[in-house]
C-alpha positions in Angstrom: -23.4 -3.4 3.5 -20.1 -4.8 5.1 -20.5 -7.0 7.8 -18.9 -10.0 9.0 -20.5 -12.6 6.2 -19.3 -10.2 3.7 -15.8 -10.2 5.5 -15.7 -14.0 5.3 -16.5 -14.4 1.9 -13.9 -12.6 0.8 -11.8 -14.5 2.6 -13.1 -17.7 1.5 -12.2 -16.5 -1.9 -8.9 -15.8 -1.0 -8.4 -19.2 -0.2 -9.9 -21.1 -3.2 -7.0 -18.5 -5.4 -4.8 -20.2 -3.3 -6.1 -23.9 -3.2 -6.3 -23.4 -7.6 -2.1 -22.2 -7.4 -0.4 -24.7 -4.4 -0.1 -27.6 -6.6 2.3 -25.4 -8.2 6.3 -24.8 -8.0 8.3 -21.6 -7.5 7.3 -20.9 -4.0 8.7 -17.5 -2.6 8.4 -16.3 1.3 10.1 -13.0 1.8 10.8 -10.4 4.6 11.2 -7.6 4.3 12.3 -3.9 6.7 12.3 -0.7 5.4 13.5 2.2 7.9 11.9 5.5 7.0 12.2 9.3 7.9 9.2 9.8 7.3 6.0 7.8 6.2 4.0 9.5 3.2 1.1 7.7 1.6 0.1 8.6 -1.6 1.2 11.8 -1.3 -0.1 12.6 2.0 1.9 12.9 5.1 1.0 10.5 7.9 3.7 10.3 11.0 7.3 11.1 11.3 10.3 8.3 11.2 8.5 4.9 11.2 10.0 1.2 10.8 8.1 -0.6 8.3 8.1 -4.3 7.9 7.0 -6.7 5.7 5.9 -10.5 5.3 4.9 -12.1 2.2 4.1 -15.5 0.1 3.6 -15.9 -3.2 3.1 -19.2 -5.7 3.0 -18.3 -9.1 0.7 -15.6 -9.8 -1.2 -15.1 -6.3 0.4 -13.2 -3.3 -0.8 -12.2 0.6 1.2 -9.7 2.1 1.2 -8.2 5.7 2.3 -4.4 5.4 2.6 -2.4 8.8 4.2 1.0 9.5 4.4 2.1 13.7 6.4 5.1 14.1 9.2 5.9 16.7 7.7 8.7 18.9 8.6 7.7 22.1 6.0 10.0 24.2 3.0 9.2 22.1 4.0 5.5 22.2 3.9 5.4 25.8 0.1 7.6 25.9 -0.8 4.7 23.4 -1.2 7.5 20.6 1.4 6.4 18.4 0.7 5.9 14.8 0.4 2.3 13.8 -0.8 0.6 10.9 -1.5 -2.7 9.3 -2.5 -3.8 5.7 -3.2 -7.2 4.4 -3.4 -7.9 0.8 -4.3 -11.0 -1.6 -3.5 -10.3 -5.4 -3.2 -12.0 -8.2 -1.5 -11.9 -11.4 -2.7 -12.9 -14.9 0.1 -14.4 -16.1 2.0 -12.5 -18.5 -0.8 -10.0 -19.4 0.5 -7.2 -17.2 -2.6 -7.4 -15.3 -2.8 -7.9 -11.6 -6.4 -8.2 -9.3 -6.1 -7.0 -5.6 -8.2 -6.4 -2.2 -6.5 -5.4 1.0 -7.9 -4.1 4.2 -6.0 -1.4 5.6 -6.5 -0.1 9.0 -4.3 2.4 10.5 -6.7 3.6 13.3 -3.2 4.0 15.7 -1.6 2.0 18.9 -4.2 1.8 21.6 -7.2 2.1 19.5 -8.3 -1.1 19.9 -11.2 -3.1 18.5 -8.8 -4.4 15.5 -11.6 -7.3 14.9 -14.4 -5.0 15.1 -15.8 -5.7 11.5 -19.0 -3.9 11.8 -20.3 -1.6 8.8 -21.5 1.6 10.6 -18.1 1.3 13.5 -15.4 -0.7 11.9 -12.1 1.4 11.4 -10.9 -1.0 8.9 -10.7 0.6 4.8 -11.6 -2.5 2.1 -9.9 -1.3 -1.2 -9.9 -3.1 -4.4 -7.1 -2.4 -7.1 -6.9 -3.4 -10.6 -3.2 -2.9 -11.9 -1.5 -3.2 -15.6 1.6 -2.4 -17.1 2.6 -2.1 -20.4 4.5 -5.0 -22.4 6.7 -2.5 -23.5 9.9 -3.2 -22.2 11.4 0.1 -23.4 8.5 1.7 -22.0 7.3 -0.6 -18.7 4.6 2.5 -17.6 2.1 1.1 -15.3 -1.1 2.4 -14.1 -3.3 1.4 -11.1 -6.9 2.6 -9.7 -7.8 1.8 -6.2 -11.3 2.2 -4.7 -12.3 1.8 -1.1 -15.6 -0.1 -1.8 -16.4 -0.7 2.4 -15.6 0.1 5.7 -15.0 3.5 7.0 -14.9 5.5 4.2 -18.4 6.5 4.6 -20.4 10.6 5.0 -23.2 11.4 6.9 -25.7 14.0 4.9 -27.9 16.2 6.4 -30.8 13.1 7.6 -27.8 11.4 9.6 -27.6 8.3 7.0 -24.0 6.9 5.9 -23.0 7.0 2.4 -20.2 4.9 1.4 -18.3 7.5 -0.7 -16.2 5.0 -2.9 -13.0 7.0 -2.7 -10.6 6.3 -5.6 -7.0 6.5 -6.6 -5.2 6.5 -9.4 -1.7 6.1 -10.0 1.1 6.1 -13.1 4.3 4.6 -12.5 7.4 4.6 -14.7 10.9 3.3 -14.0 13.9 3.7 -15.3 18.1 3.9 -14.6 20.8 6.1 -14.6 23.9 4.1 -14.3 23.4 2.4 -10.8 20.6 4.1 -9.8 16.9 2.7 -10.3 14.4 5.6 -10.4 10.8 5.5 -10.2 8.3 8.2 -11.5 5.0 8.7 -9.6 2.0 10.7 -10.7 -1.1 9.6 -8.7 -4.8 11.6 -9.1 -7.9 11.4 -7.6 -10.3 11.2 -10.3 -13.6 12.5 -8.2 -15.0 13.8 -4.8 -12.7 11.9 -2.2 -12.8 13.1 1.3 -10.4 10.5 2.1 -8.0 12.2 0.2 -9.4 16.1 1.2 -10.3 16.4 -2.6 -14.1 18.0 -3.7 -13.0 16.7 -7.2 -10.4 15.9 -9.8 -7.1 16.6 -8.3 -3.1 15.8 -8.6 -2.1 14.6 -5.4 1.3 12.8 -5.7 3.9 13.7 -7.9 6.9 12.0 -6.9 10.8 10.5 -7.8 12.4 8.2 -5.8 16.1 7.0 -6.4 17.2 3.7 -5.1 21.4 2.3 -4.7 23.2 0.4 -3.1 25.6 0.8 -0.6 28.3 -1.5 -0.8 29.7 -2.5 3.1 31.6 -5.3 2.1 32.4 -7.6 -0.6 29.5 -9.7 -0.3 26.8 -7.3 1.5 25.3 -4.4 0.0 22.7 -1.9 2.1 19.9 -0.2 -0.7 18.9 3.0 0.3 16.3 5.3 -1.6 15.7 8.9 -1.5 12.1 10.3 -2.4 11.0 13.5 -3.3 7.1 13.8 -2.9 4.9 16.9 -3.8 1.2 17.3 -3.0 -0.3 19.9 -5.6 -3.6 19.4 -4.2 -2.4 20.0 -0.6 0.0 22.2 -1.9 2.6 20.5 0.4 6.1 18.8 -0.1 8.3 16.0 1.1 11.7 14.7 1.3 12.5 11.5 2.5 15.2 9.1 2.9 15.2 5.2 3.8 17.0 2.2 3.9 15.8 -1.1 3.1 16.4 -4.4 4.9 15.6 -7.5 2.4 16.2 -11.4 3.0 14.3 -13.4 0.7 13.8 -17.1 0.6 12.9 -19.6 -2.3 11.5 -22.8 -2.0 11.6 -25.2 -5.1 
């Protein structure tokens, strides 16, 4: 059961990762704005053109990253129905295994919901996910593979006595980039590997197929503007995507 104890020692944990890595060097604080025409998550459509920003630290191997997404509908924004979103995530790294260790807490339960600190089992709106990533140490061959599972919050059923069962939905996901001349492309293949109703799946299913093409584009001498193109398609939801962003990225290093 997820309550605020639970909530706290995970956070505490969190913070002796970081206490064990800051007598280190090779400090990095980055910001980050990506522009979208539409927001897709793991395959599934969410909200139409949305700014996305984000704000990160890393020292050596361990990371936190703040991840939001609010979209630019105008009239929902002012009814305080627009879509809005916020993800925190700590990770960590294992050197140079390929192997990296994450929870985040996502909660996208929208502008005007309210009740962002409610932390409660049975009425948070807050998702707690845990992600174990690898990728090869191939470098002619850098595929990586991830599984996610939402091990708390609101992923939770009620059966037919009215008790809540969290239903531990899972994703996996294979990655694999490569380039053609100037472009860096990325190939996605992400499954569900069992029942999920978070992802509307009553078993094993393909859910994101996707390729996404990032370039720059070149304004001046000394300032380039990346850009990507995505194509997404949603076997399981037998849906398709197209979108387009660009990508606003300062980065700072601290020695």
């Amino acid at each position: 059961m997820t309550d605020r104890k639970t909530i706290l020692r995970s956070l505490a944990a969190a913070a002796l990762c970081f206490i064990g890595v800051a007598g280190t060097n090779a400090q990095e604080f980055a910001i980050q704005g990506d522009i979208v025409s539409s927001y897709i998550w793991r395959g599934m459509y969410q909200t139409g053109v949305s700014i996305q920003p984000t704000l990160g630290f890393s020292i050596k191997g361990f990371s936190l990253t703040a991840w939001g997404s609010t979209d630019f509908d105008g009239c929902r924004s002012s009814e305080g129905m627009a879509s809005k979103e916020i993800d925190l995530t700590a990770a960590y790294t294992f050197g140079d295994s390929g192997l990296t260790l994450s929870v985040a807490d996502l909660w996208w339960a929208g502008q005007g919901a309210g009740k962002y600190f409610n932390f409660k089992s049975h009425a948070t709106a807050h998702h707690f996910e845990a992600g174990l990533a690898y990728t090869l140490p191939v470098e002619k061959f850098p595929l990586s593979v991830a599984w996610y599972t939402m091990f708390a919050g609101q992923d939770k059923t009620v059966n037919d006595r009215g008790e809540e069962k969290q239903n531990y939905s899972s994703y996996v996901e294979f990655n694999y980039p490569f380039n053609v001349r100037s472009v860096a492309l990325n190939l996605t293949c992400g499954v569900v590997p069992y029942k999920a109703p978070q992802y509307y799946c009553k078993g094993f299913a393909v859910t994101n197929v996707a390729l996404k093409g990032t370039a720059e584009l070149r304004l001046s001498d000394r300032f380039a503007l990346p850009v990507f193109a995505q194509a997404v398609w949603n076997p399981r939801l037998e849906d398709a995507h197209l979108v387009f962003g660009i990508t606003l990225k300062p980065s700072f290093i601290f020695d």
